[in-house]
N, C-alpha and C positions, 0 to 999 in steps of 0.2 A: 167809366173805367179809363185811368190815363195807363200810355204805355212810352215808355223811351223809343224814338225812332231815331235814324242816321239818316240824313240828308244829304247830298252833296247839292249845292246848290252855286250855280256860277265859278266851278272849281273849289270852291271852300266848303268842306267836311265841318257839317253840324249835326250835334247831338241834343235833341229838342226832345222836352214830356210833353205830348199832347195826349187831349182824349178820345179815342178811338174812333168819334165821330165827328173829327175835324176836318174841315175840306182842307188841300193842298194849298190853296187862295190862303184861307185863315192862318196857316200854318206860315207861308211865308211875309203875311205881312205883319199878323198881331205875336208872334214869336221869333220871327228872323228879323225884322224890319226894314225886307226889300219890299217897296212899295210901289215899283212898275207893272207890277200885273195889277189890274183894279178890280173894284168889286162893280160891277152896272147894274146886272140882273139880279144876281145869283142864282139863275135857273139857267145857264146854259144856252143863252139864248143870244145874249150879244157880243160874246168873242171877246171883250173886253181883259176878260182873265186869261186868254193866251200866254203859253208856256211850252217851251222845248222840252220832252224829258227822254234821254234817249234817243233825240234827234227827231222826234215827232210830235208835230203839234197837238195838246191837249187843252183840252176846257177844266182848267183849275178849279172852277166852284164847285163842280161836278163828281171833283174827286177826293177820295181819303189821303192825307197826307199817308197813313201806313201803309198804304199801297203802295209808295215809292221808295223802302227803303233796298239800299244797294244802287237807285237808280242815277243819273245826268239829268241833274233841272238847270236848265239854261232860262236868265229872264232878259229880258232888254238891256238888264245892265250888266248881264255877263258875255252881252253876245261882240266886244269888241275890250281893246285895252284902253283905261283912263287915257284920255287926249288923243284917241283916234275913232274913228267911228266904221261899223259894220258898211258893206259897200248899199245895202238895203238901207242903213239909217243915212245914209248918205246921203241916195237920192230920193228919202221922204223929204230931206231938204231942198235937194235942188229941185224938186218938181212942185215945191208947197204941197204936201201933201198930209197935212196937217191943217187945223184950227185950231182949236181948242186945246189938242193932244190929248184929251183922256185915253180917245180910246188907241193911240198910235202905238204904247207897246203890245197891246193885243196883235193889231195890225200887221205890225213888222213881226211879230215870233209866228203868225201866222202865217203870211207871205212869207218867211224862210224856208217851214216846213211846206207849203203849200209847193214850190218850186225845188226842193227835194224830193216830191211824190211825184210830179210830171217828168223830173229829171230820169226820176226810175221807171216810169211808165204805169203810174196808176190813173185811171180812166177817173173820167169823168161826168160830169151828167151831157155837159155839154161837146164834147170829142170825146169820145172813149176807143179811140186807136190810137193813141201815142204810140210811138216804138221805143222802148228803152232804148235802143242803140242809135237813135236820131236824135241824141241830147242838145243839139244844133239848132234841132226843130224851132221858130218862135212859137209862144204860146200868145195864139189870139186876143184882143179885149175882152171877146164871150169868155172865154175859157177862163182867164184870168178874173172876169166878175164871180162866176159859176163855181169856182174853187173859192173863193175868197168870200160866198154867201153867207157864211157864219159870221162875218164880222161886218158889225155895224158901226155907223159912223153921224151922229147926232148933225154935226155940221154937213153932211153931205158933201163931202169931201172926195167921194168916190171916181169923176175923172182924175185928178192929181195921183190916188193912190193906185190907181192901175196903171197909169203914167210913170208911177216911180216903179213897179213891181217891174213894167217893162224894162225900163232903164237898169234894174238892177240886172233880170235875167237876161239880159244883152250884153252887159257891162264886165 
């Protein structure tokens, strides 16, 4: 069964038929043809398909594009203006925090949301006393591996990307 949905996706308002059982992933790459969220798993499992919606990071494979209509999808390539870069995609540069890049827009929409949830004081497995009102607080290397467990990294790239995640919540 297809159904018309409305998307906003990176500020830009689209009007896509999908069918009812199409992940969010599917929806914005084989019908919009943003292709920074990637496909790894598609079970959910390696973060690859990281997406803002709403200002929270989600696991795109995992979801029905009709579940987001009315919502804010932010992908890698909406999270700054052409010729300037997010202060996060920044310092996935200055800290090499990349190889390969597949899995970096995952990475970075994760690490956005990921340091909007500590910023507001959601615990986690590894500190679970944050003070939302110590947004000053740094957040540990544990803490930042520990939040950041959903997303894998084939190259092993993982000191540089907790390096950059620092640099950016510092920065």
């Amino acid at each position: 069964m297809e159904t018309r949905v409305s998307l906003s996706v990176n500020g830009v308002a689209h009007d896509v038929v999908v069918d009812t059982r199409t992940t969010l992933l599917d929806g914005l790459r084989d019908r919009l043809g943003i292709f920074s969220p990637k496909k790894g798993c598609d079970h959910g499992q390696c973060g690859s398909c990281t997406v803002l919606v709403d200002g929270r990071r989600i696991i795109s494979c995992l979801s029905f594009a009709v579940s987001y209509e009315g919502s804010e999808i932010v992908t890698a390539e909406g999270l700054a203006e052409p010729g300037d870069l997010h202060p996060l995609q920044q310092a996935f540069i200055d800290q090499d925090a990349f190889q390969c890049g597949y899995c970096t827009p995952g990475q970075v929409c994760s690490a956005i949301g990921m340091l909007d949830e500590a910023k507001n004081g959601h615990p986690s497995h590894a500190t679970d006393n944050l003070d939302p009102d110590a947004a000053d607080e740094a957040l540990s290397d544990e803490e930042i591996r520990e939040r950041m467990s959903g997303n894998l990294c084939r190259c092993a790239a993982y000191p540089n990307i907790v390096a950059a995640i620092r640099q950016a919540a510092e920065g």
